[in-house]
VEXGU-909168 format. One line per 2 residues: for each residue x, y, z of C-alpha. Coordinates in Angstrom, 3 decimals. Layout:
N
X,Y,Z ~ ...
# end
This chain:
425
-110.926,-93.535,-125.816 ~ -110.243,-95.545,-122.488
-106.983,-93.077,-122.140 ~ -109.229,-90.653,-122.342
-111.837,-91.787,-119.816 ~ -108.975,-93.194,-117.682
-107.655,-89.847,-117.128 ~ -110.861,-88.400,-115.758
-111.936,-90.786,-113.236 ~ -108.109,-90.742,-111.991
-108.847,-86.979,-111.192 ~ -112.067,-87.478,-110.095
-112.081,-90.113,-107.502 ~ -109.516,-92.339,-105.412
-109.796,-95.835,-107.344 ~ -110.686,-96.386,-110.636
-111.931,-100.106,-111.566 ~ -111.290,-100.970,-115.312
-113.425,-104.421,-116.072 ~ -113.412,-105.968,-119.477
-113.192,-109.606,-121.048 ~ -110.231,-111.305,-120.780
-107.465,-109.889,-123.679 ~ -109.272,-106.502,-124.422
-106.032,-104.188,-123.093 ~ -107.370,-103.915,-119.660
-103.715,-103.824,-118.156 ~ -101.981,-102.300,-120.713
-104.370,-99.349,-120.579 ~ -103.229,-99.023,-116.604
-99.775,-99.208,-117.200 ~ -99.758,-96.537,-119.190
-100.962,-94.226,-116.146 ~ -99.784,-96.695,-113.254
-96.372,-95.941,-111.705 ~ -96.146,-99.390,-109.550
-98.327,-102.435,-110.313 ~ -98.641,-105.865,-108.361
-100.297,-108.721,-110.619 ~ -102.693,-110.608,-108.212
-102.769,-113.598,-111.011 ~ -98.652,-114.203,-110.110
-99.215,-113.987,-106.268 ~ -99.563,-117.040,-104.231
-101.989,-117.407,-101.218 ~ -103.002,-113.538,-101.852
-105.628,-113.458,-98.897 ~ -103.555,-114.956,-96.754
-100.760,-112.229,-97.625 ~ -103.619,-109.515,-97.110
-104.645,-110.755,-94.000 ~ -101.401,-110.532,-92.668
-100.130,-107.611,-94.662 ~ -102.254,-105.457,-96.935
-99.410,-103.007,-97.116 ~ -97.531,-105.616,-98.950
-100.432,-105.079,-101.523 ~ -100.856,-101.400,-101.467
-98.036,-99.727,-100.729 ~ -96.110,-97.906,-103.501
-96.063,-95.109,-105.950 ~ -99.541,-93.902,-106.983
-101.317,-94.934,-108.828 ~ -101.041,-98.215,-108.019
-102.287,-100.762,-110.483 ~ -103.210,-104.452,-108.416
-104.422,-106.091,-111.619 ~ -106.536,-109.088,-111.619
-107.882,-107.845,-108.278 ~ -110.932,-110.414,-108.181
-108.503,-113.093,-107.468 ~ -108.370,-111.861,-103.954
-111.986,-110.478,-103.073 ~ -111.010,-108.793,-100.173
-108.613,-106.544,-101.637 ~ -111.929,-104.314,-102.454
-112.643,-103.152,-99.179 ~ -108.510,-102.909,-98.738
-108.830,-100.426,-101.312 ~ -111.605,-98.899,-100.050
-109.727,-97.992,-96.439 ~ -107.064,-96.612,-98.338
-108.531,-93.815,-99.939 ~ -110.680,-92.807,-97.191
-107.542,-92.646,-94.973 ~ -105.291,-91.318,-98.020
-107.933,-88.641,-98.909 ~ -106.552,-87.802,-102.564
-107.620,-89.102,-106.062 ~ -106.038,-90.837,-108.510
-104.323,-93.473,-105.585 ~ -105.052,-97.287,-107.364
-106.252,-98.882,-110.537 ~ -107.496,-101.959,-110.270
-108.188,-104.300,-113.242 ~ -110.324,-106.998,-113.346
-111.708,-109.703,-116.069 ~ -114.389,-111.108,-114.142
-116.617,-109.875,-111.276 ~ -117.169,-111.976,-108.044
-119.968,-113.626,-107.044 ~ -122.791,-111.990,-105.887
-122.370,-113.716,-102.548 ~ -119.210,-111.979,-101.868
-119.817,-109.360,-99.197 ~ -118.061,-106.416,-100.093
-118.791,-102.105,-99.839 ~ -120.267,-100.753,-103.090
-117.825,-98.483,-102.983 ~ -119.993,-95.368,-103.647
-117.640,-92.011,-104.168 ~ -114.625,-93.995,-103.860
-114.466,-95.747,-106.906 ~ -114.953,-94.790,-110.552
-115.831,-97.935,-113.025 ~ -114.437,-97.705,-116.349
-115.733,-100.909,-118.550 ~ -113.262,-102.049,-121.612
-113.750,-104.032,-124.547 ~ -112.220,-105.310,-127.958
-111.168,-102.346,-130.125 ~ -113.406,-100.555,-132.382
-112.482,-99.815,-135.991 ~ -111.889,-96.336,-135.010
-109.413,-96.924,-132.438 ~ -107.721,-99.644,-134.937
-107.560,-96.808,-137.648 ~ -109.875,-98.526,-140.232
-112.848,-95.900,-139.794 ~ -112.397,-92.060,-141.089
-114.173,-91.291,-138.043 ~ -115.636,-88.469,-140.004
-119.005,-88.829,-138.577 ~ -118.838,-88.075,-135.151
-121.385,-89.751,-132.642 ~ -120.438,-86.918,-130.437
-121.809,-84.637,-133.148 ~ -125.078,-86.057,-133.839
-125.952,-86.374,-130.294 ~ -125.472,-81.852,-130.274
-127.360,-82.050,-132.651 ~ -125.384,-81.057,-135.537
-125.519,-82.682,-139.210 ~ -123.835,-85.205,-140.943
-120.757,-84.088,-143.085 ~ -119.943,-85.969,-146.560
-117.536,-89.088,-146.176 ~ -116.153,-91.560,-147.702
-115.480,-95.512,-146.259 ~ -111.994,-96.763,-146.883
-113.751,-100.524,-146.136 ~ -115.218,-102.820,-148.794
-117.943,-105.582,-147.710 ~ -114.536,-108.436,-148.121
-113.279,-106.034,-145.848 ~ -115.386,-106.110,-142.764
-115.873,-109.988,-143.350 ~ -112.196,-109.929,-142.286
-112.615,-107.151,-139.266 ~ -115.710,-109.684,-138.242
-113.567,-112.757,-138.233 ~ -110.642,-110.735,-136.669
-112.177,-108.876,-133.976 ~ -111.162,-105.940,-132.252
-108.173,-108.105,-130.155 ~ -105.240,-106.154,-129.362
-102.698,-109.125,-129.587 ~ -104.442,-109.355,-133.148
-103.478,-106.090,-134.542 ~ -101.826,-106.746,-138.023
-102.613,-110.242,-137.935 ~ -104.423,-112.484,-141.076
-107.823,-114.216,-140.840 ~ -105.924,-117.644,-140.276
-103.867,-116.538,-137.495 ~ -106.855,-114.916,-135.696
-108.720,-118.392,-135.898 ~ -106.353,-119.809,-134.192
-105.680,-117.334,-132.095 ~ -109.925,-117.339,-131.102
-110.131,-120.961,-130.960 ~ -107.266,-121.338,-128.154
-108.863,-118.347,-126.234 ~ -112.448,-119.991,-126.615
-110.706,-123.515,-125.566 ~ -109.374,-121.434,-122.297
-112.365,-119.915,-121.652 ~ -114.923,-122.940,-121.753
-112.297,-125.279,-120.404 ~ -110.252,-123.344,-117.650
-112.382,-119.977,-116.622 ~ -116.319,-120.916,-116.555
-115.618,-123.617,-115.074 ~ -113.352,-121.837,-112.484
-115.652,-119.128,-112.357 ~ -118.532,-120.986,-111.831
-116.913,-123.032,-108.877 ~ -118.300,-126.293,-110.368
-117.207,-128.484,-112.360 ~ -119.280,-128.447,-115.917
-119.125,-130.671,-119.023 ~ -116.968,-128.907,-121.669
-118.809,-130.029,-124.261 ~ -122.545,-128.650,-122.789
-120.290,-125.315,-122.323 ~ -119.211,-124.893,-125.889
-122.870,-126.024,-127.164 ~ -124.530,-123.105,-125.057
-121.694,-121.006,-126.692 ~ -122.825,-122.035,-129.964
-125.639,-121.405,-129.400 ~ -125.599,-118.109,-128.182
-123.330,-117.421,-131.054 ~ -126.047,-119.099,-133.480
-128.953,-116.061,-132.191 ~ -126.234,-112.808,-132.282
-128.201,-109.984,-133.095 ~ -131.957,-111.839,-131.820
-134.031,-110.806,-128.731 ~ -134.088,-114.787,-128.133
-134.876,-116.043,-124.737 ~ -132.720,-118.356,-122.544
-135.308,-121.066,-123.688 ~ -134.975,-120.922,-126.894
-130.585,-120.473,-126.625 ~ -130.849,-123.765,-124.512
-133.430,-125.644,-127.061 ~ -130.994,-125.086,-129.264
-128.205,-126.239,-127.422 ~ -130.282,-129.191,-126.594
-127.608,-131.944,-127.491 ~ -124.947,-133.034,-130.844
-121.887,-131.058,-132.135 ~ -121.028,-128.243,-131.453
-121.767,-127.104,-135.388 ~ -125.140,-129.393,-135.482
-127.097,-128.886,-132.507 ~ -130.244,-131.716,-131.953
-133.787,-130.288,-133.161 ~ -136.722,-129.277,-130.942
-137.745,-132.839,-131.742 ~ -134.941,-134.857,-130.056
-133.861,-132.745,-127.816 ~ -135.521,-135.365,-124.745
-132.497,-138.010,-126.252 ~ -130.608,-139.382,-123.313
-131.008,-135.892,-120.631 ~ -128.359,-137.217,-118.835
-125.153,-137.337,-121.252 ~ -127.056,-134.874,-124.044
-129.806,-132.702,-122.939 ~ -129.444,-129.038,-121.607
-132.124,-127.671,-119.254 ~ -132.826,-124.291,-118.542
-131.544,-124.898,-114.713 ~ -128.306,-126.662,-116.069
-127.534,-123.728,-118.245 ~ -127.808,-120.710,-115.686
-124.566,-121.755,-114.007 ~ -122.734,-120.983,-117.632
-124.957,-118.297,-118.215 ~ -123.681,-116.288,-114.742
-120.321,-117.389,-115.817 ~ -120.203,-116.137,-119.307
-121.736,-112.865,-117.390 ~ -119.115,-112.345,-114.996
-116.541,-112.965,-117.187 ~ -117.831,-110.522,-119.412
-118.067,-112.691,-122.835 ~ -121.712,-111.797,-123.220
-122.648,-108.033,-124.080 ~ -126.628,-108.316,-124.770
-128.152,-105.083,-125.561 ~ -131.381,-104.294,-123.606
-134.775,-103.436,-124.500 ~ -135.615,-99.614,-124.542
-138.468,-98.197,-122.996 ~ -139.300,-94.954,-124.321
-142.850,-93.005,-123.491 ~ -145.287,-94.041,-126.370
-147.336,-92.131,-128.474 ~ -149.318,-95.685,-129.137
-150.213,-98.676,-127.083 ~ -148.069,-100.679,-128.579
-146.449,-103.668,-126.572 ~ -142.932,-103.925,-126.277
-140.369,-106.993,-126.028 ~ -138.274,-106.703,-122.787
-135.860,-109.699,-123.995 ~ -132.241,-108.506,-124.694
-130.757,-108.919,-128.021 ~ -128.004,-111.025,-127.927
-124.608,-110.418,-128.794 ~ -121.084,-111.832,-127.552
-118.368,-108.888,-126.727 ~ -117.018,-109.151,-129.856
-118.357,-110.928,-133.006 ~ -115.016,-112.729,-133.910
-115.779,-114.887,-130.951 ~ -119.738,-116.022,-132.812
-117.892,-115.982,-135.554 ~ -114.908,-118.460,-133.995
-117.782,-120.517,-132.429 ~ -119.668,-121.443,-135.963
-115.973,-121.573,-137.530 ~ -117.028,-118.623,-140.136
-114.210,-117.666,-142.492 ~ -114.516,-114.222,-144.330
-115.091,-116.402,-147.321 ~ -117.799,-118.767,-145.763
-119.270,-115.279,-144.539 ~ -119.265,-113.988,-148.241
-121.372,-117.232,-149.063 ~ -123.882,-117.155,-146.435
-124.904,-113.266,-146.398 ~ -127.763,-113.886,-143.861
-124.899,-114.812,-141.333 ~ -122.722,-112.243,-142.401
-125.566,-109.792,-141.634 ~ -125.911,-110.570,-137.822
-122.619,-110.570,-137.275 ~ -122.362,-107.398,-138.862
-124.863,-105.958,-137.064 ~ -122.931,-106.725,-134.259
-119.855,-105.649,-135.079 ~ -121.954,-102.555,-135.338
-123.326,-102.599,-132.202 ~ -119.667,-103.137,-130.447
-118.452,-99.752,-131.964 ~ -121.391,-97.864,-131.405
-121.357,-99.174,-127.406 ~ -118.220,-97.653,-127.107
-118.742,-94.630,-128.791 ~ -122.009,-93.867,-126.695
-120.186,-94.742,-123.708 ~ -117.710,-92.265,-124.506
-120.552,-89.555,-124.649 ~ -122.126,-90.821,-121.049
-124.860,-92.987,-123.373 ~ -126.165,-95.804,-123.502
-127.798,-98.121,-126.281 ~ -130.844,-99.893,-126.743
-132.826,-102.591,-129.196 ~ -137.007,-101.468,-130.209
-139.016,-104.353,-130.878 ~ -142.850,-104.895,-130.196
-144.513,-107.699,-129.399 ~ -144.635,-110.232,-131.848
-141.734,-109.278,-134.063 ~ -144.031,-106.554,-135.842
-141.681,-103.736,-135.646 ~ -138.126,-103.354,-134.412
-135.524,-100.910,-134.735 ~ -131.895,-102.688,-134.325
-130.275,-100.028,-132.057 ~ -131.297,-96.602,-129.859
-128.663,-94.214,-128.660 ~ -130.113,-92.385,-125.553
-128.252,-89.555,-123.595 ~ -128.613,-88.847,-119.876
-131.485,-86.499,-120.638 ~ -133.580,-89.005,-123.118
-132.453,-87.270,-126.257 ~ -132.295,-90.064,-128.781
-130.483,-91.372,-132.442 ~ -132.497,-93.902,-134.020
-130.092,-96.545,-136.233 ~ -130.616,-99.628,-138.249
-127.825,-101.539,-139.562 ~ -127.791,-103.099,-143.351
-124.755,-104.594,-144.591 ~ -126.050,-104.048,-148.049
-127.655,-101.049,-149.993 ~ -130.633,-100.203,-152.003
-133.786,-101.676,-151.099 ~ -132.485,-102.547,-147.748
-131.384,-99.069,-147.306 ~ -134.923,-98.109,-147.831
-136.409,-100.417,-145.505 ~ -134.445,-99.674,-142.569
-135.138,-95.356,-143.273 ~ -138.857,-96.623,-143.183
-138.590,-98.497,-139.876 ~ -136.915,-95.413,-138.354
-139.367,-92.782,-139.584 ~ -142.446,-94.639,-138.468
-140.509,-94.942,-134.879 ~ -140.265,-91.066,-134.843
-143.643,-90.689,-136.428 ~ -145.927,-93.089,-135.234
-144.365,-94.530,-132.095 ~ -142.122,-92.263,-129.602
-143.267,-89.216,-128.390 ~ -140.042,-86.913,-128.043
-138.479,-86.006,-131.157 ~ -134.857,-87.606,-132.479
-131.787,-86.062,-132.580 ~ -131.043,-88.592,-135.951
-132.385,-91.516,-137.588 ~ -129.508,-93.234,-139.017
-128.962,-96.542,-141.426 ~ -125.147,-97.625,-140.822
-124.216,-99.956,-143.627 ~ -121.371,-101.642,-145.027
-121.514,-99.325,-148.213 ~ -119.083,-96.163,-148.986
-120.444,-92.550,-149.170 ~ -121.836,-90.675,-146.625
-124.982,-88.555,-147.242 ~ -128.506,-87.444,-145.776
-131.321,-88.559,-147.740 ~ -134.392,-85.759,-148.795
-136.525,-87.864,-145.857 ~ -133.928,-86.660,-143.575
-132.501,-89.884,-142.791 ~ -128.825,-90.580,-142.843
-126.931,-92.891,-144.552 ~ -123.153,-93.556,-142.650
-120.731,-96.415,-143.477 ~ -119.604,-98.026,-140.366
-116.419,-96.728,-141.871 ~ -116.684,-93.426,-141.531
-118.257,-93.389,-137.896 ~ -116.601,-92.880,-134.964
-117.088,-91.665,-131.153
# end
């Protein structure tokens, strides 16, 4: 799907920036289009080399991949010159797996640069979903065909441990743990902290982490991620209780956190889902919190050490994580289509839908995720229909309950029933 995308904005405009976290393909992706390349992360002194000689930087072959561009800030506005003076599309690439600081003065780069954001694979592009069911499909409007899901429930406990990691592909449960603990060890020890510009406590990183990890799939507020980061292990945070236990060595404020909380940002490690604001038939009161969700779930699932067996135990966990290893696919899928998604939920926890598809126009899909069937199936149709009914004023395209079942089908409500399996952009 990124080929895909790739292709366009190469035609369409003079740079194209790819950002994504940190393994998810970024530069391989480029490569494939790129006929010269210079790797910023393997360049010494690289503003001092663009001060004195941004040809050194630019020059060759188009397009030009300069990966890991945010290493030297100013290459942006380098760039920049160089297809105004160039006047022809498709002249760099650059790749980046974290965005500069907001402090950075830089152009926007308005009609020179197309942005093209990456992340861990999705079953479909690993070849584990049928892709039958077509998101593009449902947003025209069109019905649901009959499918079957290749995928048992053991199954996705493994693509949830795994992840959607390229360097992963064909690789067991045990090698992607360790795989996912050295690239969380990198990433608290080495890049937030490098990020950030600060130096932080490790251990008060991975605990936010944890944390975060611990509320996947909840519209929980920094307040309550940090409460329960307050202090212990990094698998037995303190309770509400002691969390005032020595402040200095233990305790996690809501001001200490933000620094790790803009670094986990910019490196793109976080992938919340916003609230959706649709017009309302009712006067209901909606929650603006994001839910919250890492990029991809093997990296909650690395944090609370879950093994597809320990997930098979504890089915409560193994639904979050599910639901977002739900909400990764169906991200990339929508963005695919020029969509974006969404979380319903009204004050108060009385209602909520898990995830909203919305076009550029405000056509919608209504979906709830259940890792299991039956009864659950049933809720989740109910919640949808009385979101259509009772609570949005234009019309769905599809209400749809994505589950970690087999078969396909549209139920006499109208409401259809999809594997995660079978679904695909």
């Amino acid at each position: 799907m990124a080929d895909a995308q790739l292709d366009l904005a190469l035609d369409a405009l003079g740079a194209v920036l790819i950002e994504g976290v940190k393994g998810c393909g970024k530069t391989q992706t480029a490569r494939q289009r790129a006929v010269s390349e210079i790797l910023l992360d393997r360049v010494p002194d690289g503003d001092q080399l663009l001060a004195v000689n941004p040809g050194l930087l630019l020059d060759g072959p188009t397009p030009r991949l300069i990966d890991e561009w945010q290493r030297v800030p100013a290459v942006w506005d380098a760039v920049r010159r160089g297809v105004d003076d160039r006047r022809d599309p498709g002249q760099f690439i650059l790749t980046g797996s974290a965005t500069p600081a907001d402090d950075v003065p830089r152009h926007s780069g308005s009609g020179r640069f197309a942005r093209l954001r990456m992340r861990p694979l999705t079953l479909a592009e690993l070849g584990h979903s049928t892709s039958k069911i077509s998101l593009a499909r449902l947003l025209a409007g069109e019905d649901v065909p009959s499918a079957v899901s290749e995928i048992s429930v053991p199954r996705y406990a493994e693509h949830v441990v795994t992840g959607g990691w390229p360097l992963l592909i064909g690789r067991g449960p045990d090698e992607a743990a360790t795989y996912l603990q050295s690239y969380l060890d990198s990433l608290i020890e080495v890049d937030i902290l490098t990020v950030s510009g600060t130096r932080r406590d490790p251990r008060r990183v991975r605990r936010f982490l944890h944390s975060y990890a611990q509320l996947t799939a909840h519209p929980a507020k920094v307040a309550t991620i940090v409460q329960r980061a307050g202090g212990g292990d990094d698998r037995s945070p303190l309770p509400a209780s002691r969390l005032g236990e020595v402040p200095e060595e233990r305790g996690l404020s809501r001001w200490a956190a933000e620094p790790y909380l803009d670094a986990a940002r910019r490196l793109m490690v976080l992938d919340d889902v916003d609230a959706w604001s649709p017009n309302l038939r009712s006067r209901s009161q909606l929650v603006e919190t994001p839910k919250r969700h890492l990029v991809d779930p093997s990296l909650a699932a690395a944090l609370m050490r879950c093994s597809p067996q320990r997930l098979l135990e504890d089915l409560e966990t193994f639904g979050f994580l599910f639901e977002s290893l739900v909400t990764r696919d169906v991200r990339v899928y929508a963005q695919d289509n020029d969509a974006e998604i969404y979380h319903y939920r009204e004050a108060g926890g009385r209602f909520e839908v898990d995830l909203i598809v919305e076009d550029r126009d405000g056509n919608w899909i209504g979906i709830e995720v259940k890792l299991g069937g039956g009864h659950s199936i049933d809720a989740g149709a109910g919640s949808l229909l009385k979101l259509a009914s009772a609570r949005v004023a234009k019309r769905p395209l599809a209400l749809m309950v994505v589950t970690g079942g087999q078969y396909s089908y549209r139920r006499t409500d109208g409401v259809y029933v999809v594997p995660l399996g079978c679904l695909g952009p």
